[in-house]
C-alpha positions as CSV (number, residue, x, y, z in Angstrom):
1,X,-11.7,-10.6,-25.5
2,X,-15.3,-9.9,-24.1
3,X,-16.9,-12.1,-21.2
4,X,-20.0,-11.8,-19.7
5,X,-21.3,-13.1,-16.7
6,X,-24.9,-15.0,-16.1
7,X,-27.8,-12.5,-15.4
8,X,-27.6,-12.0,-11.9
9,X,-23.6,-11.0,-12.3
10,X,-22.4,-8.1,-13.8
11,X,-21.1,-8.0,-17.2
12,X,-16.9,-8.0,-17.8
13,X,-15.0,-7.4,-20.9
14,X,-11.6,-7.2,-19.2
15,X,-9.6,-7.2,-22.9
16,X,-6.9,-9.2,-21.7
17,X,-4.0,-11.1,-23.4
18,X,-4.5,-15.2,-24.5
19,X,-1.4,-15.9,-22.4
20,X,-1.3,-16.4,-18.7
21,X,-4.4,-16.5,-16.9
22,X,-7.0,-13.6,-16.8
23,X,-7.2,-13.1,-12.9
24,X,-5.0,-13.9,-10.1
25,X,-6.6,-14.1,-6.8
26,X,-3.3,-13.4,-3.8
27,X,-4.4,-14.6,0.0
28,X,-2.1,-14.3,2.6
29,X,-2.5,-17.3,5.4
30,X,-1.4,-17.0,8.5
31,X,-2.6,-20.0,10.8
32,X,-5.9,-20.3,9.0
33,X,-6.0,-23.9,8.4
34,X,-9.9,-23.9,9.1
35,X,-10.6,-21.3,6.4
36,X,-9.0,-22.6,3.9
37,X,-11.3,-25.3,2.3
38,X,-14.2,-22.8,2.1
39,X,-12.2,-19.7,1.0
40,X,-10.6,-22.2,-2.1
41,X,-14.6,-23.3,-2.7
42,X,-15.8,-19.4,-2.3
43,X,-13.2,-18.5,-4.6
44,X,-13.8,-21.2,-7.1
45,X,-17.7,-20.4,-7.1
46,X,-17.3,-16.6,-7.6
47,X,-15.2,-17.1,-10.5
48,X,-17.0,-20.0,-12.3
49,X,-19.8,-17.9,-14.3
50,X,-17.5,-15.3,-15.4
51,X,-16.0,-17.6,-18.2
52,X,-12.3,-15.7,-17.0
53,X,-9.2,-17.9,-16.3
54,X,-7.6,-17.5,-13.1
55,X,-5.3,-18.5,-10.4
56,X,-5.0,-19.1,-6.9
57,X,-2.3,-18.0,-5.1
58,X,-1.9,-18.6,-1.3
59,X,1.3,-17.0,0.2
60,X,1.7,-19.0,3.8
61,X,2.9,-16.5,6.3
62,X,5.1,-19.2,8.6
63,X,1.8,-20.8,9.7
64,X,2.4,-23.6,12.5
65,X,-1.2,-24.6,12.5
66,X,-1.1,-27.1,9.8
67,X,-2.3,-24.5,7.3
68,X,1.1,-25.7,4.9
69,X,0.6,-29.3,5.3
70,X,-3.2,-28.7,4.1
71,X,-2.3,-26.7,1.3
72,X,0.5,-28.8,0.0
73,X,-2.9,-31.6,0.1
74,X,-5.0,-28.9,-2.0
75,X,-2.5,-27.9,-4.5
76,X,-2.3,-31.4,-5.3
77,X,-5.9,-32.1,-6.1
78,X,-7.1,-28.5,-7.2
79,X,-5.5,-27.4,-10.7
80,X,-5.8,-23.6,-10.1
81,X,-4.3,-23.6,-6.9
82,X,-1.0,-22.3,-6.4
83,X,1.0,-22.3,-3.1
84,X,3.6,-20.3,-1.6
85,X,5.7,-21.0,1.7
86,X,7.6,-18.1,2.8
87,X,10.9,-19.0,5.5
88,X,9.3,-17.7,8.3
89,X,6.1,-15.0,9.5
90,X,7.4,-12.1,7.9
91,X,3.9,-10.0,8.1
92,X,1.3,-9.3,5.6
93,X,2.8,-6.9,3.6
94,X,5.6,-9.2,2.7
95,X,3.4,-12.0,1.9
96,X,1.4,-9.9,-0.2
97,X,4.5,-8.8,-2.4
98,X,5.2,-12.4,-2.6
99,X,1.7,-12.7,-4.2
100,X,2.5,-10.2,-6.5
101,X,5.3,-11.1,-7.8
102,X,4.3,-15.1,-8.5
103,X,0.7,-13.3,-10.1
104,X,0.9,-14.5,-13.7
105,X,-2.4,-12.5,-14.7
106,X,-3.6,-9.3,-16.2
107,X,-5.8,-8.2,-12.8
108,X,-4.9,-9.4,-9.6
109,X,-7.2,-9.5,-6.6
110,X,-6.7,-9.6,-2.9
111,X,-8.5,-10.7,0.0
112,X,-7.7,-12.1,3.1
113,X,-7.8,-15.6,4.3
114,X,-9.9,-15.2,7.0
115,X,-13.5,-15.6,5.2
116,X,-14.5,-12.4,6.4
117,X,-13.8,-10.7,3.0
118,X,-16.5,-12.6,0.6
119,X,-15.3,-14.0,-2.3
120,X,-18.6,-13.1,-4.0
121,X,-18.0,-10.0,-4.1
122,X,-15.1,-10.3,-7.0
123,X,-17.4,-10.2,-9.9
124,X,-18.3,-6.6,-8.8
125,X,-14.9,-5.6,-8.6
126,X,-13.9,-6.7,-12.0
127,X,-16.9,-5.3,-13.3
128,X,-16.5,-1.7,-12.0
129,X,-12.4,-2.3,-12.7
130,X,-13.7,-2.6,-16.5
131,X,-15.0,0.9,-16.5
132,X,-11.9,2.2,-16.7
133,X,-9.8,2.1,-13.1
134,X,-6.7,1.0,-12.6
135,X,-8.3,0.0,-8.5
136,X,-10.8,-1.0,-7.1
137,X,-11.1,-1.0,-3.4
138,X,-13.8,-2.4,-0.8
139,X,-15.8,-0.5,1.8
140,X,-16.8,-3.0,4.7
141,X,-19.8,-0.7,4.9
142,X,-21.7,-3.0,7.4
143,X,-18.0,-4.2,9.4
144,X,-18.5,-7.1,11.3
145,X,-15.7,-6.2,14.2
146,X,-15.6,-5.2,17.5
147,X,-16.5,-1.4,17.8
148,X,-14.0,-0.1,20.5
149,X,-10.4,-2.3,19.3
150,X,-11.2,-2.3,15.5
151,X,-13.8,-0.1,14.7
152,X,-12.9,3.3,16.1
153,X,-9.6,3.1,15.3
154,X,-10.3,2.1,12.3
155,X,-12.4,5.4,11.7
156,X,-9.8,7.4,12.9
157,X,-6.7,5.8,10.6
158,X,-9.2,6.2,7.4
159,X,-10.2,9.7,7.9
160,X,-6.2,10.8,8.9
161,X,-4.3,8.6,6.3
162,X,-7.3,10.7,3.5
163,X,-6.2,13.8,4.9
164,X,-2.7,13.5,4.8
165,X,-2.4,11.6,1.6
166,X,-5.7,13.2,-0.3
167,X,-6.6,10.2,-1.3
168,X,-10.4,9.8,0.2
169,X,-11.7,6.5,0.7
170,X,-13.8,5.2,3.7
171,X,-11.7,2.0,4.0
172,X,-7.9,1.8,3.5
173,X,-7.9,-1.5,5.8
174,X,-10.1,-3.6,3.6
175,X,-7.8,-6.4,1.9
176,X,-10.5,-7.1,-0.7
177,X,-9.3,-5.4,-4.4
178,X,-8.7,-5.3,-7.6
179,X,-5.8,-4.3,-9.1
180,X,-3.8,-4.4,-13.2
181,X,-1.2,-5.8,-13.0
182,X,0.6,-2.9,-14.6
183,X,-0.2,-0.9,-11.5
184,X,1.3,-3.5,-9.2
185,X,4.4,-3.8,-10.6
186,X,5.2,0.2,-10.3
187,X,4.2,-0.7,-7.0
188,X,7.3,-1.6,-4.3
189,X,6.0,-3.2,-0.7
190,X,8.1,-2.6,2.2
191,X,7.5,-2.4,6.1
192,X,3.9,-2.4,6.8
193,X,2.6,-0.3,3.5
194,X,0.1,-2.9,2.5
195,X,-2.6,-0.6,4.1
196,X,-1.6,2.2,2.5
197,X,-1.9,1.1,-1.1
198,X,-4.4,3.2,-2.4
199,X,-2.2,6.2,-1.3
200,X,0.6,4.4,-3.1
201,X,-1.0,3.6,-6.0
202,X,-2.5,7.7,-6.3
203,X,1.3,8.4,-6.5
204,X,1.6,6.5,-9.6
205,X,-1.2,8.3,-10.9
206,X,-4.0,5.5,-10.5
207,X,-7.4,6.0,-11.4
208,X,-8.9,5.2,-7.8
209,X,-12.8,4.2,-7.0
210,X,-14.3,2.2,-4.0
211,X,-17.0,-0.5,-3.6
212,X,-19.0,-1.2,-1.0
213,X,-19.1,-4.9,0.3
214,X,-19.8,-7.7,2.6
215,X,-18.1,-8.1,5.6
216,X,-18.4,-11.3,7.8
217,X,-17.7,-11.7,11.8
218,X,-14.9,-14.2,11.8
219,X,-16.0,-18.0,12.4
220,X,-12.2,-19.1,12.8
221,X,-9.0,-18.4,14.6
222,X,-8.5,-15.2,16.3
223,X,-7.6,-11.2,14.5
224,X,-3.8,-10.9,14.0
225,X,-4.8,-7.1,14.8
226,X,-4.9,-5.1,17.7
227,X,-4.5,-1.8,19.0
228,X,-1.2,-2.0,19.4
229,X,-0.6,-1.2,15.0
230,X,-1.8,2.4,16.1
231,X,1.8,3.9,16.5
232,X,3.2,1.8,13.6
233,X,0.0,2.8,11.6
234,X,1.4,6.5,11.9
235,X,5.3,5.9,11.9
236,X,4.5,4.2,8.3
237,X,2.0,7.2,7.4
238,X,4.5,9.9,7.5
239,X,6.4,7.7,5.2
240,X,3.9,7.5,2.7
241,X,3.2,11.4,3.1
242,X,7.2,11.6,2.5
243,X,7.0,9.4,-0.8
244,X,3.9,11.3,-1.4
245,X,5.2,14.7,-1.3
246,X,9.0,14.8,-1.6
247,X,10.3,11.5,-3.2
248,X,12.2,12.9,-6.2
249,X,13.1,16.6,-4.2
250,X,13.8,16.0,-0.9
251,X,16.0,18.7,-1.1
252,X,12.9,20.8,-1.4
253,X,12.3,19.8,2.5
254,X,15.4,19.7,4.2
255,X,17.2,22.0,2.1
256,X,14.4,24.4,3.0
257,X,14.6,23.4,6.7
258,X,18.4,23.6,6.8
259,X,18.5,26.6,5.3
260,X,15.5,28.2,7.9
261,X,18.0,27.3,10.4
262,X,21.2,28.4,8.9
263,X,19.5,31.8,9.0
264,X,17.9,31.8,12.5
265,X,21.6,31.0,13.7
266,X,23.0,33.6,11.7
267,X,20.6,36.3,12.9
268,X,20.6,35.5,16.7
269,X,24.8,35.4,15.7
270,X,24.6,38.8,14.6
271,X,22.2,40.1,17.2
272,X,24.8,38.8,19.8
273,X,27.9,40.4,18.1
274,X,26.6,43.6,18.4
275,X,25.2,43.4,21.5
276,X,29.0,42.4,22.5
277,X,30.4,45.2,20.5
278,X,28.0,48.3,20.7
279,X,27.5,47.3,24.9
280,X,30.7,45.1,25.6
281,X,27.7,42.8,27.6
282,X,29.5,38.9,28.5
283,X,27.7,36.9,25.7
284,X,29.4,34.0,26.7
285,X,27.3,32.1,29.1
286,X,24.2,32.8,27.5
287,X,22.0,30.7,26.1
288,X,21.1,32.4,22.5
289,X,24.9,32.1,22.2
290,X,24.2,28.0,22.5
291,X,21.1,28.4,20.2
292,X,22.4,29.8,17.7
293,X,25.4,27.5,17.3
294,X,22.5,24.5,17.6
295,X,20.2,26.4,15.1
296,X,24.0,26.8,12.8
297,X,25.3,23.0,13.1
298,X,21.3,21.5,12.5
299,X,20.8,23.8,9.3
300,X,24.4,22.7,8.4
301,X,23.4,18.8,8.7
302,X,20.3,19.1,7.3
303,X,21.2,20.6,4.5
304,X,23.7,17.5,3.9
305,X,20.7,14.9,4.4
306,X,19.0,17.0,1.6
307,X,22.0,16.7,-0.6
308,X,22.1,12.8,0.4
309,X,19.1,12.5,-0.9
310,X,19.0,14.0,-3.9
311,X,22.1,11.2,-4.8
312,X,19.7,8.3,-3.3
313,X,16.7,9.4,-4.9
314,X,19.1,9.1,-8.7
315,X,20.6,6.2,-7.7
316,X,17.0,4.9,-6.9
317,X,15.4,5.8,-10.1
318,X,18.2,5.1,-12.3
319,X,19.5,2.0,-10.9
320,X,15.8,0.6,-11.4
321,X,15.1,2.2,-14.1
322,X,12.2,4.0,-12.7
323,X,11.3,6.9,-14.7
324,X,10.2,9.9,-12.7
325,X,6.5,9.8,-14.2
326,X,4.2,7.5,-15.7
327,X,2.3,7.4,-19.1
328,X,-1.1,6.4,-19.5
329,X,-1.3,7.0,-23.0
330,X,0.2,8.1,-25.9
331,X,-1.6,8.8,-29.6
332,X,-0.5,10.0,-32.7
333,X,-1.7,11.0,-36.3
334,X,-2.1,8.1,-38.5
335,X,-2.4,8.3,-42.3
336,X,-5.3,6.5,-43.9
C-alpha cells in the first residue's frame, strides 16, 4: 500500500498490512494533565495528511493530577484514542512496554507527553523509516533544557553509552521514534532500559539512523529528571554492555575470570610450598598464603556463576522461544 503525503510533507509508502491500524503513536503520562489536549490535537494534525491509519495510545504512569480523569473524558469523544491506566507509577520504561504491547500497528512511535517532543516531526520519521530502517531516532539538535542539570550530563551519557555499546548516536535520551513493530516485539523492557533502546535494538541486529528535530522548553509541569539518574544511568549501562557482549556465553566472561584466578592462586600456592620446603621459612602468617586461598575460592565461585549462566541463558532462550539470532531475509530460486 503506497501513501503519500501533501507537498510540503515527505512522501511514505510504509507497505503495511489492511488489518490493524498503520501507526501507533505510545505516550507515557505522568501528571501532565495540561499537555494533554494539545499533544492529542498535535498528534491528530501531524497524522492527518499522511492518509495512514493510526492509534493513540496513552499509558498513564499513576498520575494524581487528574491526567486519568481527563483521559477517560477524551477517549470518550476522540475515536483514535486509546487509554491505559497502569496500578501505580511504575516509571517510564514500564509504561512504555505497556505501550508496546497494547500497539496494534505495523510502526509504532514514541514521544513523550510533555510537548517538548513535536508531534510534527512524525511525518519525517516515517518517511526516512521507509528507506529501509528498522529505527529511527531523534536528535534534539537545538535542546531546549537547562545546560548544567540536563544538558552536560546529557553529553556525557550519549558519548559513554556510544562507546561502550558502539552504537553512535548523538541522542539516546530523546523519546521521539520510530520503530516496526517486528523490532519491538524482539525487544524485552526491564529496569530503566528505555534509554538505551537503540543499543538494544543494535543487538537484534537493527538497521539504526537518527534525525534531527525540534525540541521545545516545557510550558507545563515540572522534568521528572534530575541529576540524580546519573548512577542508575551507569548501573543499567553495564547491563546493556553485558547483554551486548556476553548474553548467550557468559561463560566466556566469568569462566575466563575464574579461571585467571584459579591460576594466580595456584601459582602464589606453589611459590609458597617451595619456599616452605627448599627454606623451611613459616608461611603461615603470611599474607600471599591468604591471597592465594582468596584468589583459589573466587576463581572457584566464579567459575560456578559462569556455569549458572550458561543454564539461565537456555532456559531463557528456550523457554521463550528466542532463537539465538535473527533473520532478515531469506530468498530462494524460483522456477518460472
Amino acid at each position: 500500500m503506497s501513501n503519500s503525503l501533501s507537498s510540503h510533507s515527505p512522501e511514505i509508502s510504509l507497505n503495511l498490512p489492511l488489518l490493524g491500524p498503520d501507526i501507533s503513536v505510545v505516550v507515557p503520562i505522568y501528571n501532565e494533565v495540561e499537555s494533554i489536549p494539545r499533544l492529542i490535537d498535535a498528534i491528530a494534525d501531524s497524522l492527518k495528511d499522511t492518509n495512514l491509519s493510526y492509534e493513540l495510545i496513552c499509558v498513564d504512569d499513576g498520575s494524581t493530577d487528574g491526567s486519568v480523569e481527563l483521559l477517560r473524558e477524551k477517549v470518550a469523544i476522540t475515536p483514535h484514542l486509546r487509554a491505559i491506566f497502569l496500578r501505580r507509577n511504575y516509571g517510564q520504561t514500564p509504561a512504555m512496554s505497556a505501550g508496546f504491547n497494547h500497539a496494534r500497528g505495523r510502526i509504532i512511535i514514541t514521544l513523550d507527553g510533555d510537548l517538548q517532543n513535536d508531534p510534527a516531526d512524525i511525518p519525517m520519521l516515517l518517511a526516512k523509516l521507509d528507506e529501509g530502517y528498522d529505527l529511527v531516532s531523534g536528535w534534539r539538535k537545538k535542546r531546549q533544557d537547562a545546560a548544567l542539570t540536563r544538558l552536560l550530563p546529557s553529553k556525557i551519557a550519549n558519548w559513554l553509552i556510544g562507546k561502550i555499546t558502539g552504537v553512535k548516536i548523538h541522542d539516546y535520551g530523546c523519546s521521539l521514534k520510530a520503530y516496526r513493530s517486528e523490532l519491538v516485539a524482539d525487544m524485552h523492557l526491564y529496569g530503566e532500559l528505555h534509554r538505551f533502546l537503540p543499543a538494544l535494538a543494535f543487538i537484534e541486529g537493527a538497521r539504526i539512523t537518527e534525525l534531527p528535530v525540534r525540541h521545545h522548553a516545557r510550558q507545563y509541569g515540572k522534568s521528572k529528571y534530575g541529576l540524580g539518574r546519573t548512577f542508575r544511568v551507569v548501573l543499567d549501562l553495564l547491563t546493556v554492555f553485558f547483554m551486548k557482549k556476553f548474553l548467550t556465553r557468559p561463560m566466556h566472561v566469568f569462566g575466563f575470570l575464574g579461571i585467571l584466578a584459579i591460576l594466580a592462586g595456584l601459582f602464589l600456592g606453589f611459590y609458597l610450598t617451595f619456599v616452605k620446603l627448599a627454606f623451611g621459612e613459616n608461611i603461615g602468617d603470611r599474607p600471599l598464603l591468604i591471597l592465594s586461598v582468596v584468589l583459589l575460592l573466587t576463581g572457584v565461585q566464579l567459575f560456578s556463576i559462569g556455569l549458572l549462566g550458561e543454564l539461565l541463558m537456555r532456559t531463557y532462550h528456550e523457554s521463550q522461544g528466542r532463537p539465538i539470532y535473527r533473520v532478515r531475509e531469506a530468498i530462494e530460486h524460483k522456477e518460472k
